[in-house]
C-alpha positions in Angstrom: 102.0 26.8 176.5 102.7 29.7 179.4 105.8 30.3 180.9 105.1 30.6 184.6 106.5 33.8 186.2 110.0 32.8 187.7 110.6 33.9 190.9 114.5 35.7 191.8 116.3 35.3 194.8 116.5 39.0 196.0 120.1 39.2 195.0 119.1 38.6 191.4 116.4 40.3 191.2 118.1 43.5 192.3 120.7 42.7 189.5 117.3 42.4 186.4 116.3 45.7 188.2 119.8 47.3 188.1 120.0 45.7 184.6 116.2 47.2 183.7 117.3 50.5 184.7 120.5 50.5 182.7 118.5 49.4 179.6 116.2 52.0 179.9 118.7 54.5 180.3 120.0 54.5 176.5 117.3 56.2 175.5 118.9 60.1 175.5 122.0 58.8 174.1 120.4 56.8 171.5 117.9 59.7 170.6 120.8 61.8 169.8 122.1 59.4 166.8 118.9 60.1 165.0 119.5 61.7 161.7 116.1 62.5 160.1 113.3 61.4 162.7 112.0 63.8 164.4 109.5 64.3 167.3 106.1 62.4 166.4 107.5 60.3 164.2 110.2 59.1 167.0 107.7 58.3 169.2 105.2 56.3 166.9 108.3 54.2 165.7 109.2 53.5 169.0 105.7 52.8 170.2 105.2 50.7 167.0 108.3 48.4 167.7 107.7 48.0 171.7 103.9 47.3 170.4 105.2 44.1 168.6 107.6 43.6 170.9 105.6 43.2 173.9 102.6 40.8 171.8 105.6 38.4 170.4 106.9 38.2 174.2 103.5 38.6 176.0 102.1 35.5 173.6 105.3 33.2 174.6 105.1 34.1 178.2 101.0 33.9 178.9 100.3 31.5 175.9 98.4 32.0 172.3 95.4 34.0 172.5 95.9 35.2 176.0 96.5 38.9 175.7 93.2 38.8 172.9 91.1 37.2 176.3 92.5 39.7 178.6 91.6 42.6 176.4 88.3 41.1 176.0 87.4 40.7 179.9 89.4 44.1 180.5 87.4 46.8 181.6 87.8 50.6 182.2 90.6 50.4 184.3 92.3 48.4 181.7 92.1 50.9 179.0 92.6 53.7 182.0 95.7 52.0 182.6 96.5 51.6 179.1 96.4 55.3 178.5 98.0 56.7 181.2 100.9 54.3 179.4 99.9 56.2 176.3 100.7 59.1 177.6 103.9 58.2 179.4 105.1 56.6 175.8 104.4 59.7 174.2 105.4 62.1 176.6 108.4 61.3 177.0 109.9 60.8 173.4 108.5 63.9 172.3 109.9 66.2 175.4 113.5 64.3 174.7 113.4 66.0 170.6 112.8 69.0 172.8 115.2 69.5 176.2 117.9 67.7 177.5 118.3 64.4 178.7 119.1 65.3 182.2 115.9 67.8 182.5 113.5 64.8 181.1 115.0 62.4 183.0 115.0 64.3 186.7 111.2 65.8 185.8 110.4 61.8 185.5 112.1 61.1 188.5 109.6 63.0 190.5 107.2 60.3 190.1 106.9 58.1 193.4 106.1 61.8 195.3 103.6 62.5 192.9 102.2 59.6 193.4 102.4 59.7 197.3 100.3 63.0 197.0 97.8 61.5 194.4 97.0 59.1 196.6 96.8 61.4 199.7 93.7 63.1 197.7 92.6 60.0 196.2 93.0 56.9 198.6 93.5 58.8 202.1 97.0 57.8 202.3 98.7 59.5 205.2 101.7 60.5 204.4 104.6 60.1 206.6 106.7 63.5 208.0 109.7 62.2 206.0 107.5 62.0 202.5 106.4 65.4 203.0 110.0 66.7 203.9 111.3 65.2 200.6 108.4 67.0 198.3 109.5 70.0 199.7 113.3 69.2 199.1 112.0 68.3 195.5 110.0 71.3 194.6 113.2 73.0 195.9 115.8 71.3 193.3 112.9 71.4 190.8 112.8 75.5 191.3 116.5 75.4 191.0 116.9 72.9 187.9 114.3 75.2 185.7 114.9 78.7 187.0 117.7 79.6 185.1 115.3 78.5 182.4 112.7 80.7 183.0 114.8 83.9 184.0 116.5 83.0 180.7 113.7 82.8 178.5 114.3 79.0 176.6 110.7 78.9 175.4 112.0 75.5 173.8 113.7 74.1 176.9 110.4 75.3 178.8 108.3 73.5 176.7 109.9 69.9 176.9 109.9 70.6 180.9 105.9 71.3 180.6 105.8 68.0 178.3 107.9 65.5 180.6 105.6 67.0 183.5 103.1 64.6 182.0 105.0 61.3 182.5 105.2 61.3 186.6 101.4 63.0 186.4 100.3 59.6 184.3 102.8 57.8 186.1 100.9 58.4 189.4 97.8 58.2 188.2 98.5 54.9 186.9 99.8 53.9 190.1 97.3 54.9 192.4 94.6 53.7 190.0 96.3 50.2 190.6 96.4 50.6 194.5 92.8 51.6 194.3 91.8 48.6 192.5 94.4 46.2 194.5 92.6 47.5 197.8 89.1 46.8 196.5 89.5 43.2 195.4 91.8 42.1 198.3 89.1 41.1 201.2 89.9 42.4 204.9 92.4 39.6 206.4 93.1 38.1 202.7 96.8 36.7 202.6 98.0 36.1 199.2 100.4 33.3 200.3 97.4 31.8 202.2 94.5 32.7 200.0 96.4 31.6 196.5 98.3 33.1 194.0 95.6 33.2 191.1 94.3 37.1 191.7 98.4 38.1 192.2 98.5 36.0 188.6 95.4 37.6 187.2 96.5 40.9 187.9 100.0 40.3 186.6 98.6 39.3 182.9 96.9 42.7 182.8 99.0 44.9 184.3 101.4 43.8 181.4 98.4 44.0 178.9 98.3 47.6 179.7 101.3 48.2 178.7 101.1 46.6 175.5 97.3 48.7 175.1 100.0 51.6 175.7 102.4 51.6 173.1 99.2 50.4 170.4 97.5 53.2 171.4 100.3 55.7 171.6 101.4 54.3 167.9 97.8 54.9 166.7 97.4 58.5 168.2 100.9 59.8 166.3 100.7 58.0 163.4 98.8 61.1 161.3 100.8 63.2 163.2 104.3 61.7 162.2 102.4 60.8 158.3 104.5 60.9 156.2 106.9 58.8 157.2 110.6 59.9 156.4 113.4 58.0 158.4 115.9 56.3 157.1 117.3 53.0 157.4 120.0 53.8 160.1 117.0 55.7 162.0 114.9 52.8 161.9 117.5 50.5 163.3 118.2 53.0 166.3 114.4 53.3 166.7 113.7 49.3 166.5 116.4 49.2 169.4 114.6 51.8 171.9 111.2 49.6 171.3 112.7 46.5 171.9 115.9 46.6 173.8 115.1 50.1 175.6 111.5 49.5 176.9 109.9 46.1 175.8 112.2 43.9 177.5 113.4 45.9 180.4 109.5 46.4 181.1 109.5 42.5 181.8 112.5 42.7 183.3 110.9 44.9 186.2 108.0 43.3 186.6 109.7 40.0 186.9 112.1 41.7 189.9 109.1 43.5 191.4 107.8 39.9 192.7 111.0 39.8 195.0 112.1 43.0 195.9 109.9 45.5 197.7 108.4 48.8 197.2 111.5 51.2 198.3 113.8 49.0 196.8 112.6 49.1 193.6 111.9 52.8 193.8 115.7 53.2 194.6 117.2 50.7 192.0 115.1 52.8 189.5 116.6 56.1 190.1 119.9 54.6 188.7 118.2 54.9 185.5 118.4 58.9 185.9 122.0 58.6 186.9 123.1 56.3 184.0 120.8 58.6 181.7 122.8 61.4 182.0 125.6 59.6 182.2 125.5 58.0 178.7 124.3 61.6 177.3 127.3 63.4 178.2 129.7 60.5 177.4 128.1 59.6 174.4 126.2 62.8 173.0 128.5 65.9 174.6 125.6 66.5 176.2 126.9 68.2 179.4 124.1 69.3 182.1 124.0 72.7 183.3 125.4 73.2 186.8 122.0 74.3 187.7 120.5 70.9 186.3 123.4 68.8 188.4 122.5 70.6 191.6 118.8 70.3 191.4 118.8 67.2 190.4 121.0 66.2 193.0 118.7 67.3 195.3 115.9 65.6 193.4 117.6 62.3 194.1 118.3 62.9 197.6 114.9 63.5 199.0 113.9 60.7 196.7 116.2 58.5 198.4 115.7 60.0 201.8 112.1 59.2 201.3 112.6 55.7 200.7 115.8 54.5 202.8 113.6 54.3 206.0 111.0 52.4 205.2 114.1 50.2 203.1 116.3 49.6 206.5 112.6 49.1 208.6 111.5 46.0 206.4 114.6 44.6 206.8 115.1 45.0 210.3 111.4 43.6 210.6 112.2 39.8 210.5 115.1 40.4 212.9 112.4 42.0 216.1 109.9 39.7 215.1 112.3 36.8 215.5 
């Protein structure tokens, strides 16, 4: 039996996105109560756990057998999809055993202006004089999180910055992949409210498939890397919660608020994830962020949120002139 999608009022979904973003927050803090796990096999535990996660929920929510038939009828931008997740997955665990919290989390932030220049070159998406002001004010904070870095000569630090680069780089590509595919198969003129909500539903069921495909594939690709396998019960507990409670059911979470909420909002509501991040890190780990790291990523935020506030406050002044 399927479990249709509910649909929030925007109230509540802006509280399963706040909540989504809070979840996936705990993943610094939690990180740092490891004991013996260590890099590769961190992420293939987590990947593992979110894996089953994900097909226990995906097969309640879509119905027996569905995710097997949407695998089946999935084609390259399925598995694309699927590995840019792959990547993201593994990215990110691995650069957390290696920098801060606050430097993975802010590098990760720079996603939604990676993705505006991706599809710029991609798509021929003009950007708007506001988008590019903030990827300047980005690079900016950017140059002043990681230069005392560089001038100081943390090849370890350096590194996990060079390996969270790759989440907002598979991130966008992800992204604009999807927008490239969403443009071709919506006709010129289609209306989804007046054309049926089948292809919003079809797309839906993969778009979550590929996230499952994800963690299976990021699981599979660090397995011999993490081999053999050496954490300890306690480890395994804290690693079960990042797959499930940390990323398999906020996942859902957002995609469920992402039908009623629209694209700046959720792009702003998901930035709270970087400030509870290093939030719970320095409460909870002692991890206190360099001043550099606070002011750049401050800056970070700002244009991110500079970017997106306009077009926020223009859609909802939009029912108000067209009334």
């Amino acid at each position: 039996m399927t479990i249709p999608t509910p649909i929030l009022s925007h109230r509540r979904a802006v509280l399963t996105m706040t909540l989504a973003a809070l979840l996936w927050s705990i993943a610094g803090v939690v990180t740092r109560q490891l004991d013996a796990a260590r890099s590769f096999e961190v992420t293939f535990w987590r990947s593992a756990f979110n894996a089953l996660a994900l097909a226990v929920l995906l097969s309640a929510w879509q119905g027996p057998g569905a995710v097997a038939r949407t695998v089946a009828r999935g084609g390259r931008a399925l598995w694309t999809s699927g590995l840019c997740w792959c990547v993201m997955y593994t990215a990110f665990m691995v650069a957390l055993t290696l920098t801060t919290v606050a430097n993975v989390l802010v590098t990760m932030a720079l996603a939604p202006l990676v993705t505006a220049l991706m599809a710029r070159a991609a798509l021929g998406h003009r950007l708007a004089p506001r988008t590019w002001a903030a990827i300047m004010a980005a690079g900016a904070g950017i140059a002043w999180m990681y230069g005392e870095q560089v001038s100081a000569g943390d090849a370890r630090q350096l590194l996990g910055t060079a390996v969270a680069v790759a989440v907002p780089l598979a991130a966008a590509t992800n992204w604009t992949l999807l927008q490239h595919l969403s443009r071709r198969a919506a006709p010129p003129g289609a209306s989804p409210a007046r054309d049926g909500a089948a292809p919003a539903d079809t797309a839906l069921a993969e778009m979550l498939v590929a996230v499952l495909l994800g963690a299976v594939l990021s699981a599979v690709l660090t397995l011999p890397l993490a081999w053999p396998l050496a954490a300890p019960a306690p480890d395994l507990g804290w690693l079960a919660l990042l797959g499930v409670v940390q990323l398999a059911i906020p996942c859902l979470m957002a995609v469920v608020a992402a039908r009623s909420l629209s694209a700046p909002e959720v792009s702003l509501l998901a930035l709270l994830e970087v400030l509870f991040g290093v939030a719970w890190a320095w409460i909870g780990a002692g991890e206190v962020p360099a001043p550099s790291v606070l002011g750049g990523g401050a800056l970070v935020l700002l244009a991110l949120a500079g970017n997106e506030l306009p077009a926020l406050v223009r859609r909802r002044a939009a029912p108000v002139a067209g009334t």
